[in-house]
C-alpha positions, 0 to 999 in steps of 0.5 A: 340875414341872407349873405349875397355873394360874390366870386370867391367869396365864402360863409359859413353853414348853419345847418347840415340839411339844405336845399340849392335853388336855382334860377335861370333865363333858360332851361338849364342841366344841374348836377352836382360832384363830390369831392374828396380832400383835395376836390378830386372826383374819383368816378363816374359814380361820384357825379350826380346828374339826370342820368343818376340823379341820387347819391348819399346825401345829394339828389339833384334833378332829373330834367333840364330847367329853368328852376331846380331844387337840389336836397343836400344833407351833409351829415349823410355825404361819405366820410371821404367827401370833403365837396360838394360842387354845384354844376350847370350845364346848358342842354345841346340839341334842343334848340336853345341858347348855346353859351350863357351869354345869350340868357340871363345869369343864373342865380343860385341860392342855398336854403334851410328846408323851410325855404329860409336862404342863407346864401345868394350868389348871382352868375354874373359876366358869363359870355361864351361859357356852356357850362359852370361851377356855380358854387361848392360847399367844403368841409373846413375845420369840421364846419361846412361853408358853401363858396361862390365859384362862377368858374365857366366852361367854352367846351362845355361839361365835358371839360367841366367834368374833366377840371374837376377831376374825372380822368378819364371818360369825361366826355362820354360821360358828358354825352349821357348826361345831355342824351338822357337829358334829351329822353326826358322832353319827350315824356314831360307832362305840359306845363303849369300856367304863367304866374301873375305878379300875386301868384296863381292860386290861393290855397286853403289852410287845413290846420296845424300841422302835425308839430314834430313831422318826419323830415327828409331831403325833399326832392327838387322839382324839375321842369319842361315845355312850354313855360316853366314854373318857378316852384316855391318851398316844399309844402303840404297841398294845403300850405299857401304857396310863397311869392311867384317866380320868373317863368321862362320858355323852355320848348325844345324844337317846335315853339321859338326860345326866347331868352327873356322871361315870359311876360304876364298873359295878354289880350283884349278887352273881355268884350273883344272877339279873337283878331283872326290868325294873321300874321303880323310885321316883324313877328310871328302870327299872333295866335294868343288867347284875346282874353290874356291880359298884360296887367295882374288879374284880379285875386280870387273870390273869398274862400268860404269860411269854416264851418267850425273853428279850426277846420278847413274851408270848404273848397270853392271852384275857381279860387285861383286868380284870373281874369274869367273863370275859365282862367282860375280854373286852368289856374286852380286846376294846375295848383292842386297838380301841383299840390298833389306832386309835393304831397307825395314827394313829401311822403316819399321823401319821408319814407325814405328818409325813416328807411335809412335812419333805420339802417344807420341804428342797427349799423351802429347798434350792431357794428359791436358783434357782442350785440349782435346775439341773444336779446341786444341784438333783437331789442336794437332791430325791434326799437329801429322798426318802431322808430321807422313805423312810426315816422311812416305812420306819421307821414301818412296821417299828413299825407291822408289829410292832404290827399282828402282836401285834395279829393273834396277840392277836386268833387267840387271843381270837376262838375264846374268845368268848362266843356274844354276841360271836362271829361266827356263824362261830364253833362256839360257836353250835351249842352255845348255850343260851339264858342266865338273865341277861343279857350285857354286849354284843352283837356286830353286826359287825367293823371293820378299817382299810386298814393290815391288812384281815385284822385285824378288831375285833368291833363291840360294842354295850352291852346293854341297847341305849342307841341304836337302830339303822338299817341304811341300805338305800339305794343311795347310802349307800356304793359298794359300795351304788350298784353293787348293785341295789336289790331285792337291797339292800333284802333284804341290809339287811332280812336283816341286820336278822333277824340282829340281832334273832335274835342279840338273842333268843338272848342274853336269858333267856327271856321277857324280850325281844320282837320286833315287825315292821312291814313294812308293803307285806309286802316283807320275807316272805322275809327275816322267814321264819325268824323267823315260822317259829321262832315268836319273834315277838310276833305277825304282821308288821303290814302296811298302815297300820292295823298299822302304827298298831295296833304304834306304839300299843301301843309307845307306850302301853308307853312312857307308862305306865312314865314315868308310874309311874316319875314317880310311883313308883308301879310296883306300878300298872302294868297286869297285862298289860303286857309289862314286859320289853325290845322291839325294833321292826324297821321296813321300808320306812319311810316307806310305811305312815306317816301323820304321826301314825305318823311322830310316833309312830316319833320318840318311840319312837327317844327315849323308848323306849330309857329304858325297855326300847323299842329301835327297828331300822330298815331304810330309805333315808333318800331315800325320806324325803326329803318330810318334810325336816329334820324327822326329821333328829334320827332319823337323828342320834339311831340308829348307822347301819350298812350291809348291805355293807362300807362305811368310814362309821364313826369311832373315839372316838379319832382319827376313823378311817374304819373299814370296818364289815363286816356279820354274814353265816352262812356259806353254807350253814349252818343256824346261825340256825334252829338258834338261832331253836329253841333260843330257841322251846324256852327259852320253851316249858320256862320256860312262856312 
């Protein structure tokens, strides 16, 4: 039975290996701090946080959150540790709620390894507090007992750290914590998709598992903008996952914080086409998808029966729920990344975890220095390296069985994608028709992780963009980068940003996107020539700084006048030539061309814009604007970085893998793109635009 806490209260522990699931209205910072018999801290290096998120027996997450998983193991905690204190810290410089009154309480649970909870405390009557120890576990007696605390902070983690015992660099130390923190939004992969009140996909079961599987602390999921998914037990890729949780916005700078939990999808009637992008009163501009319902969706298809008893079922593409296929797919898609994360934490956490057992035998065996010669000693390292492989060995057969229904599960829902989510390799392309609504999602590249390289997860961005996008062109971004001459990697990353804003025309209804290139040295003519000969631009690439000044004045203007009529709710009073559809701006070489004025300009348009229909996609190196200094470190923060060649820079909501992101790229030789830059160029001219 699970024990609902109160302030102060306490229960005793019935294991040693736990995990601490946290639940919060707003993304949240976790650590952790040991303590020794009088619950004094006695370093920096007894503090587990995102800068440093691993200690003996602790880790915690690496991101800031709506949802945490912190794997404790108890047995493995020095000996001097007599504490282990839960601390949440709300992140600064990120746009979000400042003081724990403005969100919804926190709520904290610790649970045995199969997801069973043995302790709930809810951090109720927090108001100007930034900062809070959630609850501690304390060795009494020889026995473990975990106490709800709830004790806040108005001065926030330094002060924290300081009342639990960091003498002295409490506040630098703070400091490091929310800046690496703040690094980590920049390198989030986008979110997974809104759970419905069922949950977002139905998992086939692929047998028994293996009944005496290795295990080990299982690192905690993390998560980032825009919505945050609330993650269930650890599981293998075949394991159904257990009830949905709340999900809550988590953007930084370019999408607004609510502090309230998202609600379900919403829109119309399926037959309904999209209301056009016009702002509303009261509100922003209502640019949801038409087809996102307020209700459940409906539940996914029956899944195939096995062939054989006791075999796994045949994968079926769309068995997520949703409304249309498009949406179980999105859905499905989002649960095999998932699936795929957790596979490979599993597996890694085992690895881990038969690497230290092995250390700990041969310490005990060889702490004696009578075995630590002649047969003894052999004998004790050749019994620790069996053990060791043969927990490897085992983790693996789990891990390969997994990672194989993940690769029969993606063969069979790859050819079924929709042209916004299909590789452009994909034969779907050459029978696109520009759609009369819009889709859920855009693809914009795969990911995939060391384990199975073969085995890549499109990467989908909500559509409309919540975030703006930067492709980094420059040669320290990656190795692959530094190998590669930098004119050839300006136009790879200029080459990429065509493709993204070409596959951004195609998937919108005619007339109802428009792109604007700044290019302003006229660098980029060859790689912008197929959208300059399609005719889909919004007018020439502007050049020099009088167009560079001549495109942010209009985007700007754009943006002012929709906030000020949606401030007023006064939408019929919008200027009749103002284009009220969305745009994207495509920027080269930034900074050359910029002023100041027009860097200022560039700033607002990455916050304000995305609000109200105004996406910015840039190409640049962020050392060429290194004279600006920390001033537009909340640019580069505020975009989803990605890389024009193969590079393992993004992290997963969950874990924080470092995923391989790979960039679109058309087959050699195929005439795709202009084939679908036409079909956009006849859509405009048939719907008289």
């Amino acid at each position: 039975m699970t024990a609902e806490l109160v302030r102060g209260q306490n229960h005793t522990l019935p294991q040693t290996r736990l995990e601490i699931r946290v639940s919060a209205g707003s993304p949240v910072v976790a650590g952790a701090t040991l303590g020794d018999e009088n619950g004094t801290v006695r370093g920096a290096e007894w503090i587990a946080h995102p800068g440093a998120h691993r200690l003996p027996g602790l880790e915690v997450s690496r991101q800031a959150a709506a949802g945490h998983r912190l794997a404790v193991d108890l047995e493995a905690l020095p000996d001097e540790v007599h504490r282990v204190t839960v601390l949440l810290a709300l992140p600064t410089g990120v746009g979000g709620p400042t003081r724990f009154g403005a969100t919804a309480a926190p709520f904290v649970a610790v649970t045995g390894l199969d997801g069973t909870e043995i302790a709930t405390f809810t951090l109720t009557g927090l108001d100007a507090e930034s900062a809070v120890s959630a609850l501690e576990l304390y060795r009494r007696q020889g026995a473990w007992k975990v106490r709800a605390v709830g004790q806040g902070y108005a001065a926030g983690l330094a002060e924290m750290l300081a009342d639990q015992g960091l003498a002295a660099g409490a506040a630098e130390l703070a400091a490091s914590i929310q800046e690496a923190v703040a690094r980590s939004l920049a390198r989030s992969v986008a979110p997974p998709p809104p759970r419905t009140p069922e949950g977002d996909r139905v998992r086939h079961t692929s047998g028994p598992l293996d009944p005496h599987p290795p295990t080990a602390p299982q690192p905690q999921p993390t998560a980032h903008p825009p919505t945050v998914h609330q993650p269930t037990a650890p599981q293998s890729a075949t394991h159904p996952p257990t009830a949905p949780q709340p999900q809550v916005p988590a953007h930084p700078s370019a999408v607004p914080q609510p502090a309230a939990p998202a609600h379900p999808p919403t829109g119309t009637d399926p037959g309904t086409p999209p209301a056009p992008a016009a702002p509303t009163a009261g509100g922003p501009i209502n640019y949801a998808h038409p087809r996102r319902q307020h209700a459940a969706p409906p539940p996914p298809p029956p899944a195939a029966p096995p062939a054989e008893p006791g075999q796994a079922p045949q994968p079926v593409a769309g068995d997520a729920t949703g409304w249309s296929m498009d949406e179980r797919l999105y859905n499905q898609i989002w649960g095999m990344f998932e699936d795929l994360a957790r596979a490979a934490a599993a597996y890694r956490s085992a690895v881990d975890f038969a690497e230290s057992r092995m250390g700990q035998e041969l310490d005990r065996s060889l702490s004696d220095p009578r075995n630590r010669i002649g047969g003894t000693g052999d004998r004790a390292r050749e019994e620790a390296r069996a053990k060791r492989d043969e927990l490897i060995a085992r983790a693996r057969e789990v891990l390969d069985r997994d990672l194989a229904q993940l690769a029969a599960e993606a063969a069979v829902v790859e050819p079924a994608l929709p042209a916004a989510y299909a590789g452009w390799d994909n034969p779907v392309w050459h029978a696109h028709r520009i759609p009369m609504e819009l889709p859920m999602a855009l693809r914009i590249g795969d990911l995939h992780l060391p384990e199975r390289t073969d085995l890549r997860i499109p990467l989908l961005v909500r559509l409309p963009l919540e975030r703006g996008i930067w492709v980094d062109s420059g040669r320290t971004a990656s190795e692959a980068a530094a190998l590669m001459d930098t004119d050839r990697l300006r136009r790879l990353a200029m080459e990429t940003a065509v493709l993204h804003a070409a596959r951004l025309l195609a998937v919108y209804p005619p007339g109802e996107f428009s792109v604007h290139v700044i290019d302003p040295a006229g660098s980029a003519a060859g790689s912008l020539a197929p959208l300059v000969d399609a005719g889909v631009l919004a007018g020439p690439p502007a050049a020099g700084p009088g167009g560079v000044a001549s495109v942010l004045a209009h985007l700007t203007r754009r943006v002012d006048l929709v906030q000020m009529a949606v401030r007023a709710g006064a939408a019929d009073a919008l200027p009749p030539d103002l284009d009220t559809g969305e745009q994207l701006l495509v920027v080269n070489d930034f900074p050359h061309g910029f002023d100041d004025r027009a860097v200022t300009q560039l700033r607002y348009l990455a916050d304000e814009g995305p609000s109200v229909g105004v996406h910015l996609l840039m190409v640049a190196d962020r050392e060429d604007a290194s004279a600006y200094g920390p001033v537009l470190d909340p640019l580069w923060r505020s975009l989803l970085r990605i890389t024009p060649v193969a590079d393992n820079h993004l992290a997963d909501p969950w874990v924080g893998h470092a995923w391989t992101y790979e960039p679109p790229a058309t087959p050699p030789g195929s005439r795709v793109l202009e084939q679908v830059l036409a079909a956009v160029t006849a859509a405009r001219r048939a719907a008289g635009h």
